[in-house]
C-alpha positions in Angstrom: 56.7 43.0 -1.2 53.5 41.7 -0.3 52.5 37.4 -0.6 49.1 36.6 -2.8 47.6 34.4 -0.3 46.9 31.4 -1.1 48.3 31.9 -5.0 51.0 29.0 -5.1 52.0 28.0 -8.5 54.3 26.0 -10.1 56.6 27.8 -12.5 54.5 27.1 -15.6 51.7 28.5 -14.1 53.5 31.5 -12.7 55.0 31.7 -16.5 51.2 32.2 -17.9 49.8 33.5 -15.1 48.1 36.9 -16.0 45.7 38.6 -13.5 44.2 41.5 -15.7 45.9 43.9 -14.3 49.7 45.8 -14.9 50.9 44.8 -11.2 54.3 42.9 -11.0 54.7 40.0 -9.2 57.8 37.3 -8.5 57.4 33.8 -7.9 59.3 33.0 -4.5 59.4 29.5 -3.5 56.0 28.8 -5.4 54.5 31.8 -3.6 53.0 34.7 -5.5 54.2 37.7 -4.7 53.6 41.0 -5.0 56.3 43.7 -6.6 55.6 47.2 -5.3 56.7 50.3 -7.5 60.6 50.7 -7.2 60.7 54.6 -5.4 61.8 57.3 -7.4 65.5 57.6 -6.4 66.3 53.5 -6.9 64.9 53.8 -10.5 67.1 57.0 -11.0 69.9 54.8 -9.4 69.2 51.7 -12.0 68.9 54.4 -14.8 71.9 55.7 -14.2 73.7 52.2 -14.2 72.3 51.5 -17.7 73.5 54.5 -19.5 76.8 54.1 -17.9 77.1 50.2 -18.7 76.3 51.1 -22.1 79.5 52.8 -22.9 80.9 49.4 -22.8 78.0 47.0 -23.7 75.1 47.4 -26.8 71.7 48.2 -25.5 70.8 44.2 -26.6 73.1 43.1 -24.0 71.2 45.7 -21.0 67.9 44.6 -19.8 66.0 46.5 -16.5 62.6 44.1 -16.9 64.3 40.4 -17.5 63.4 38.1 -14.6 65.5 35.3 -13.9 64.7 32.0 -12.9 67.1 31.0 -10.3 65.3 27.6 -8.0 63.5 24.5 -10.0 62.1 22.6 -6.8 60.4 25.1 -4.8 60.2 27.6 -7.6 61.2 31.3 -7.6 62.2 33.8 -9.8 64.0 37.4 -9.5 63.3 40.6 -11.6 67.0 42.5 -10.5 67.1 46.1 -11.3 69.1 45.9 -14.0 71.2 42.9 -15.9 73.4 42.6 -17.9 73.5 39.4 -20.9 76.1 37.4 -21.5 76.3 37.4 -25.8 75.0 33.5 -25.5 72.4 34.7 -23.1 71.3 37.7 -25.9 71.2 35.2 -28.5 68.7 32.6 -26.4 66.6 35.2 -25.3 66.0 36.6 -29.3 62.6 36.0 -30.5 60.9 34.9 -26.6 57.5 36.1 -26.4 58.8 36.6 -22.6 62.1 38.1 -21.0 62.5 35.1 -18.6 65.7 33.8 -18.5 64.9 30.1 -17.8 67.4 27.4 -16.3 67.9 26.0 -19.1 69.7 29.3 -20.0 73.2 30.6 -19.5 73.1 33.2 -16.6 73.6 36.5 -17.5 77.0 38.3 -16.7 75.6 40.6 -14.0 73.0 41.9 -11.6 72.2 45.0 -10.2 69.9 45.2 -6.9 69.2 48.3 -5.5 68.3 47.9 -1.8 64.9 50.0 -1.2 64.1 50.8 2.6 63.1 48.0 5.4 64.9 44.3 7.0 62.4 42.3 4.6 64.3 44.1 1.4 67.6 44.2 3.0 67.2 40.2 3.8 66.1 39.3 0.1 68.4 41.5 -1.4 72.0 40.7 1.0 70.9 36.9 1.9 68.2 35.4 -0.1 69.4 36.6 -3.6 72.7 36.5 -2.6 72.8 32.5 -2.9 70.4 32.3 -5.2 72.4 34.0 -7.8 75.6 32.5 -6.8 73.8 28.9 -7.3 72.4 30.3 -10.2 76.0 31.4 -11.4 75.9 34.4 -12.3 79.6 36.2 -12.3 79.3 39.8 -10.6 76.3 40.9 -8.3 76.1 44.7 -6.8 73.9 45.1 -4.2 73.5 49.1 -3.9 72.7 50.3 -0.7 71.6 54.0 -0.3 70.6 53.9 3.2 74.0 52.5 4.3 75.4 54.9 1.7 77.8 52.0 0.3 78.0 49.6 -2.7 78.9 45.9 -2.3 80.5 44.0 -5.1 80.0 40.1 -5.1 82.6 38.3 -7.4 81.7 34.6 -8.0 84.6 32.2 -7.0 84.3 28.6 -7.1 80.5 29.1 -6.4 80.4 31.3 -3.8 80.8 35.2 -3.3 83.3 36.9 -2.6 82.4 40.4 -1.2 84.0 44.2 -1.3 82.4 47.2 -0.1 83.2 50.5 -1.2 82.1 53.8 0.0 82.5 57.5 -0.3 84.9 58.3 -3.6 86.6 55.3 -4.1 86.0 53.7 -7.5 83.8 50.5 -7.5 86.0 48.0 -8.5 83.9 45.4 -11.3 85.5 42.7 -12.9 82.9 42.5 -15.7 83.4 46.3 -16.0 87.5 47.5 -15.3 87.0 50.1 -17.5 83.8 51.5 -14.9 85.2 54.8 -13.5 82.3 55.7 -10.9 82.3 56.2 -7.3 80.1 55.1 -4.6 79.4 58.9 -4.2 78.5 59.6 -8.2 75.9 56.2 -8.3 74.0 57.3 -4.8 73.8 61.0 -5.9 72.3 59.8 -9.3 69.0 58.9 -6.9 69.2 62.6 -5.9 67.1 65.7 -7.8 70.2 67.9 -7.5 72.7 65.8 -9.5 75.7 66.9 -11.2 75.2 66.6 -14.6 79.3 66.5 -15.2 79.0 62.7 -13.8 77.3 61.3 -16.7 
């Protein structure tokens, strides 16, 4: 995650800004800033997610590109790994020309971060997003962590999180998800090359 010096924009500018190139940025506190490729294990990871999410949600519902704006006065957006949309969410976000879900949008039901290596991504992903997506409302937010091998659930209650960590082979306890029947164990080792296929 690298800053564009000297690119600060306001949120409609960010919203129509368009270098000529494919590179991905988010907007934090009015700051350009770069999005590095996600490494090959944490997209495996997100991937992994989605097709499990999706024996309980339709694909219309499951988004791994929506950014989320989540701060109006010193603005910044989020692109999680993967989200999942609230049915009033899906239904204002049909027919946008961008997947932006704006504040004048409901927030979506979920978030998915996957924490990739270093303090700068551990900080934005267990601090910075962490009350920007409880301000922001959104219900459930996992933080996946496959460096501290664990999987942190954050339930919203009265507009703060509440946290549980699980590890190992116990089942990852979601409340937008009871049905989810997946360890700690089976979401890390989706990142690896040797995966059981008998998880999926």
């Amino acid at each position: 995650m690298t800053a564009i010096i000297g690119k600060h924009l306001r949120l409609e500018e960010y919203l129509n800004y368009d270098d000529g190139t494919d590179n991905q940025y988010e907007l934090v506190a009015g700051e350009l800033v770069f999005m590095p490729p996600e490494s090959p294990k944490n997209v495996q990871i997100s991937l992994f997610l989605l097709v499990n999410f999706l024996k309980f949600v339709p694909v219309n519902r499951l988004s791994n590109k929506v950014e989320i704006v989540v701060a109006g006065s010193r603005a910044t957006t989020r692109i999680p790994d993967l989200v999942v949309l609230t049915d009033e969410l899906a239904i204002a976000l049909e027919g946008a020309t961008r997947s932006t879900i704006t504040l004048d949008m409901p927030p979506p039901a979920l978030v998915v971060e996957v924490v990739s290596p270093g303090k700068a991504n551990e900080d934005r992903d267990y601090r910075y997003k962490r009350s920007e997506y409880a301000a922001r409302g959104i219900a459930e937010y996992l933080i996946v962590d496959p460096q501290m091998n664990r999987v942190t659930v954050l339930i919203l209650v009265d507009g703060f999180y509440e946290e549980t960590r699980f590890a190992g082979n116990t089942a990852i306890a979601s409340t937008i998800f009871p049905e989810l029947q997946l360890t700690t164990e089976q979401v890390l080792k989706a990142g690896e090359s040797n995966v059981d296929d008998s998880i999926y």
